[in-house]
C-alpha positions in Angstrom: 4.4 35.9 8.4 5.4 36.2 4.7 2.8 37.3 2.6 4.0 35.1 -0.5 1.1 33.9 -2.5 1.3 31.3 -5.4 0.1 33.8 -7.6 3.5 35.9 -7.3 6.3 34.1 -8.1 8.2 33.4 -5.1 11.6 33.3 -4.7 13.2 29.8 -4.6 16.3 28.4 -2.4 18.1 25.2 -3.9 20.0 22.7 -2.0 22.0 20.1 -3.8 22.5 20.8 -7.5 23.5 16.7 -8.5 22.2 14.1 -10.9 18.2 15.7 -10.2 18.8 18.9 -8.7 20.8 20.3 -11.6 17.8 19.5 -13.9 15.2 20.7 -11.5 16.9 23.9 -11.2 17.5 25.1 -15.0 13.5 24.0 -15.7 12.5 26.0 -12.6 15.4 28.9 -13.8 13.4 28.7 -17.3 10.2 28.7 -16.2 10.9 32.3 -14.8 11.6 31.8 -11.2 14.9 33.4 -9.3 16.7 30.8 -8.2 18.9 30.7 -5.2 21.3 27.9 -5.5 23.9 26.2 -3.1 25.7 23.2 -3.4 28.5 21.6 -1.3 30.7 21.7 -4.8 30.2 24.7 -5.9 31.0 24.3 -9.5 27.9 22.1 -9.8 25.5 24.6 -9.1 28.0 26.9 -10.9 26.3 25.1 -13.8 23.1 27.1 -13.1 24.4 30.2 -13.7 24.0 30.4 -17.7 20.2 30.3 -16.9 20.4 33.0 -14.7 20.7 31.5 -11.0 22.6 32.9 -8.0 25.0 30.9 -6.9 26.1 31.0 -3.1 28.8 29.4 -0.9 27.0 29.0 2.3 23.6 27.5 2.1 22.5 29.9 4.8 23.2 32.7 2.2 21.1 31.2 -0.4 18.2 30.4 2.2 17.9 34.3 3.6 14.9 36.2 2.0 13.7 33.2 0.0 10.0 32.4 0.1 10.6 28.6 -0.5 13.8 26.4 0.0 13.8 22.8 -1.8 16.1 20.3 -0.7 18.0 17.8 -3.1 20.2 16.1 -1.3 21.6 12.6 -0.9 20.0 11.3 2.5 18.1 11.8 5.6 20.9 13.1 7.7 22.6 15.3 5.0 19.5 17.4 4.8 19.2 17.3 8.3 22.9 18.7 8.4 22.5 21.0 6.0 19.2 22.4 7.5 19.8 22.7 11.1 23.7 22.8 11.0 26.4 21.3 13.1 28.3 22.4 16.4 30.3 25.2 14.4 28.1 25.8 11.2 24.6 27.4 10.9 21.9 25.6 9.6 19.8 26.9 6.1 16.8 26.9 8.3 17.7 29.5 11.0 18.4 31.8 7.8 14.5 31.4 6.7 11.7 34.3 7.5 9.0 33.1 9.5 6.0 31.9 7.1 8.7 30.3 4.4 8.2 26.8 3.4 10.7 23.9 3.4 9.9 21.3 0.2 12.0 18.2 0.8 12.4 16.7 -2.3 15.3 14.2 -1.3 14.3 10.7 -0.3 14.7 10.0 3.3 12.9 8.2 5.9 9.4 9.1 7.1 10.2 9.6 10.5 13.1 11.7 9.5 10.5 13.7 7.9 7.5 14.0 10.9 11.2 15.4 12.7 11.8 17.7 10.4 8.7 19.2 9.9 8.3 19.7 13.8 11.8 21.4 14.0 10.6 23.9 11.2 7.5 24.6 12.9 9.0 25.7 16.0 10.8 28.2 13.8 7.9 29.0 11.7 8.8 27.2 9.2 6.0 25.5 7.0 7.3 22.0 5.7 6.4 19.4 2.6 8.0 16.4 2.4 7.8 16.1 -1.6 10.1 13.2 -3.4 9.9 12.5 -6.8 9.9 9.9 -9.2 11.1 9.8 -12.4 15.0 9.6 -12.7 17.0 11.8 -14.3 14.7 11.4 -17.7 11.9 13.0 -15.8 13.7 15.5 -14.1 15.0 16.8 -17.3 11.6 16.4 -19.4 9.4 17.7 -16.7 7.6 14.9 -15.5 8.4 13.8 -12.4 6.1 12.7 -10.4 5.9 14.3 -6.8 4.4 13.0 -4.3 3.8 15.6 -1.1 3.6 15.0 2.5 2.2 17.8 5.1 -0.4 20.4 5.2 -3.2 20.6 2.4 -2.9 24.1 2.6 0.8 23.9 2.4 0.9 21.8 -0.6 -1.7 24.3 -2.0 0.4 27.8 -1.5 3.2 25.9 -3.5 2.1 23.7 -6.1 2.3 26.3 -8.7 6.5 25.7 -8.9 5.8 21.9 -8.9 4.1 22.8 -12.3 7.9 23.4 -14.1 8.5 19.6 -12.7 5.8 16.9 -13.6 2.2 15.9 -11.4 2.4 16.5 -8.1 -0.1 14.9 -5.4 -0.8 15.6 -2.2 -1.1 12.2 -0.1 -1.3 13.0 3.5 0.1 14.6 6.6 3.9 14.9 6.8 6.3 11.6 6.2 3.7 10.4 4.0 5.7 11.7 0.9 8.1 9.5 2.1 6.0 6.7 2.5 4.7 7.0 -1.5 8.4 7.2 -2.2 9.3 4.0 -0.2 6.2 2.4 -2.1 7.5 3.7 -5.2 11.3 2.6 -5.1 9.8 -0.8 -3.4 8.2 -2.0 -6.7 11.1 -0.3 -8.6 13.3 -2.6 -7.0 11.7 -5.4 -7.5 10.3 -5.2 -10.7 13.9 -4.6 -11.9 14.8 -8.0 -10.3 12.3 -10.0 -12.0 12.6 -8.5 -15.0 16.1 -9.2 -14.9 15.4 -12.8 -13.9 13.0 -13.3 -16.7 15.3 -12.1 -19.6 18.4 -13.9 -18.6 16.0 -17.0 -18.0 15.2 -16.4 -21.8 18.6 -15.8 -22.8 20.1 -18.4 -21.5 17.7 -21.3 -22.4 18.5 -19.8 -26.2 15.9 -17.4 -26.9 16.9 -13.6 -28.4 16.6 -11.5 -25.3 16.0 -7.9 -27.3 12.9 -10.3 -29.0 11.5 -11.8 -25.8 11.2 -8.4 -24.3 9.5 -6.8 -27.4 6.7 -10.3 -27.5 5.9 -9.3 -23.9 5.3 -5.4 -24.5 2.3 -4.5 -24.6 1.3 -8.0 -22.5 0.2 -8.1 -18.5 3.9 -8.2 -18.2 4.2 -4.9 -19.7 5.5 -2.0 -17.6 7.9 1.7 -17.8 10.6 -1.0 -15.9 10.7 -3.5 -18.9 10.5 -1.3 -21.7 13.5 1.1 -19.7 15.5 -0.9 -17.9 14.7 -3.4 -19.5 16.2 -2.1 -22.7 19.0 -1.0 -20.5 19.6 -4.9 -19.8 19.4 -5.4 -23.6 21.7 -3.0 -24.4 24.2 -4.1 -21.4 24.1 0.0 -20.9 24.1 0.6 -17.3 25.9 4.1 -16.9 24.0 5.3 -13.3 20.9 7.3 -13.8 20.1 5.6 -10.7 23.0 4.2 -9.1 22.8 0.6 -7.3 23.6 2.6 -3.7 20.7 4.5 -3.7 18.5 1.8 -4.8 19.6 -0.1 -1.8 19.2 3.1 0.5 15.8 3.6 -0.4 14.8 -0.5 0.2 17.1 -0.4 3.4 15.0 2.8 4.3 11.4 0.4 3.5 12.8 -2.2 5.7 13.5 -0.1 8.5 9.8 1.6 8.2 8.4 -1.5 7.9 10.2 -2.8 11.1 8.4 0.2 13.0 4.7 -0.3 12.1 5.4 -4.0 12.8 5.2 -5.0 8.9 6.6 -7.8 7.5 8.0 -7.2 3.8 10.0 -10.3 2.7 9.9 -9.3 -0.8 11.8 -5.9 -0.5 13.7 -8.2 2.0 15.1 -10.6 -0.5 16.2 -7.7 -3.1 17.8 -5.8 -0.2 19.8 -8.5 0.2 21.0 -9.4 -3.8 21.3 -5.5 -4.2 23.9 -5.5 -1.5 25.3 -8.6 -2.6 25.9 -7.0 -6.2 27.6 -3.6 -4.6 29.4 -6.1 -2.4 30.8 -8.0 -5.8 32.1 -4.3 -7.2 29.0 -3.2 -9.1 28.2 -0.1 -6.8 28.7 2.9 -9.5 26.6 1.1 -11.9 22.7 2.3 -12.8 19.9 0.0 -10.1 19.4 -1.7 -13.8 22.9 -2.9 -13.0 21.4 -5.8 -10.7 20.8 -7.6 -13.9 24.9 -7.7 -14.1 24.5 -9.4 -10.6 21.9 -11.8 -11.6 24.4 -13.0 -14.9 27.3 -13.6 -12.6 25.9 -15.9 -10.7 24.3 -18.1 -13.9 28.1 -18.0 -15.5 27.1 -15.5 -18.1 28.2 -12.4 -19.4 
């Protein structure tokens, strides 16, 4: 078994340097770590290098001798890919020493999780499923919030890198990361919907939209979605933090949970559906604020 300890700085695998990873990487890079990155384009983790990472072509490579692998990647079955491999290429995992831990940060579905965390065992491999919230913004600024499925005494033996990140919190046995995640992008979703509704509501019975929103700060109506996206909406800025796709991913992802446990969620139903709708119309590279552009287009405005 490895005999890493929080107290001595393990060495840290990287899989998918995007939007979040990149970020994740140069605060973990600057907070003193040694970095191990991979990423199917390699000049994106290339990007890591001024801050002193190792960049690799293989994944495997990346994954051999390091004490803890974290996964940023796009869905459920590209870190599944990436982890276990295909019919001709090896899988990160089989690179791993015994006693390493696997800290899925990507957002995929719970049960994808429970499977991957008994596939590492069997090699093992502990496992956290860990996704964040936060954006981009958070990612950048260090304070994400993580929320960790698996062993207590996992999430213990690593939290000490989640430190570089945001607040991390342990919430139950593994896929229940997932499940705060789902929870999370759930009232994401749907907050941006009605706060979308609301200001074009205002706007287009007459009232100054910018004004409306800054009368209701600070209100019950208050929250981080109306004073950020909702300035977005103000501002008609929706460059993707947070594109529209995986917004739709992650309710598509709640729905098919809740369908499982036998849950009925028409809510996170209806906004699947207009979130589709608006990627359907041609708005799929813009920010999940972007459903406001969605919402305007059907009330004739601009």
């Amino acid at each position: 078994m490895s005999t890493y300890t929080p107290a001595n700085h393990p060495t840290i695998a990287l899989l998918g340097i995007g939007m979040m990873g990149y970020p994740i990487g140069r605060r973990l890079c600057e907070a003193g770590y040694t970095v191990k990155a991979w990423n199917r384009t390699r000049d994106k983790a290339d990007r890591l290098s001024p801050f002193g990472a190792q960049v690799f072509d293989h994944a495997a490579d990346a994954a051999r001798s390091a004490d803890v692998l974290i996964t940023m990647l796009e869905n459920g079955d590209i870190v599944e890919q990436v982890l276990f491999g295909a019919a001709d290429t090896p899988g990160a995992a089989a690179a791993l020493k015994p006693g390493a831990v696997v800290v899925d940060m990507s957002s995929i579905k719970p049960a994808q999780a429970r499977g991957h965390a008994q596939q590492l065992a069997a090699l093992g491999v502990m496992y956290l499923d860990a996704p964040v919230s936060g954006g981009t913004v958070g990612a950048e600024q260090g304070t994400l919030a993580v929320m960790a499925g698996g062993e207590a005494s996992t999430f213990e033996q690593v939290k000490s890198i989640f430190a570089p990140l945001g607040r991390a919190t342990h919430v139950g046995p593994s896929g229940s990361g997932q499940l705060a995640k789902l929870a999370n992008q759930m009232i994401v979703g749907i907050t941006i919907g009605a706060v979308a509704e609301a200001l074009l509501l205002c706007e287009k019975g007459g009232a100054n939209m910018a004004q409306v929103k800054e009368a209701i700060t600070g209100g019950f109506a208050d929250s981080r979605i109306l004073q950020v996206h909702g300035q977005r909406m103000v501002d008609r800025d929706f460059a993707p933090r947070a594109r529209m796709t995986v917004q739709l991913k992650d309710l598509r992802n709640a729905l098919d949970t809740a369908g499982g446990l036998g849950f009925v969620a028409p809510i996170t139903g209806l906004l699947e559906q207009l979130y589709a709708q608006g990627i359907a119309h041609g708005h799929q590279d813009l920010d999940h604020a972007g459903l406001f552009v969605e919402l305007a287009e059907r009330n004739g405005m601009r």
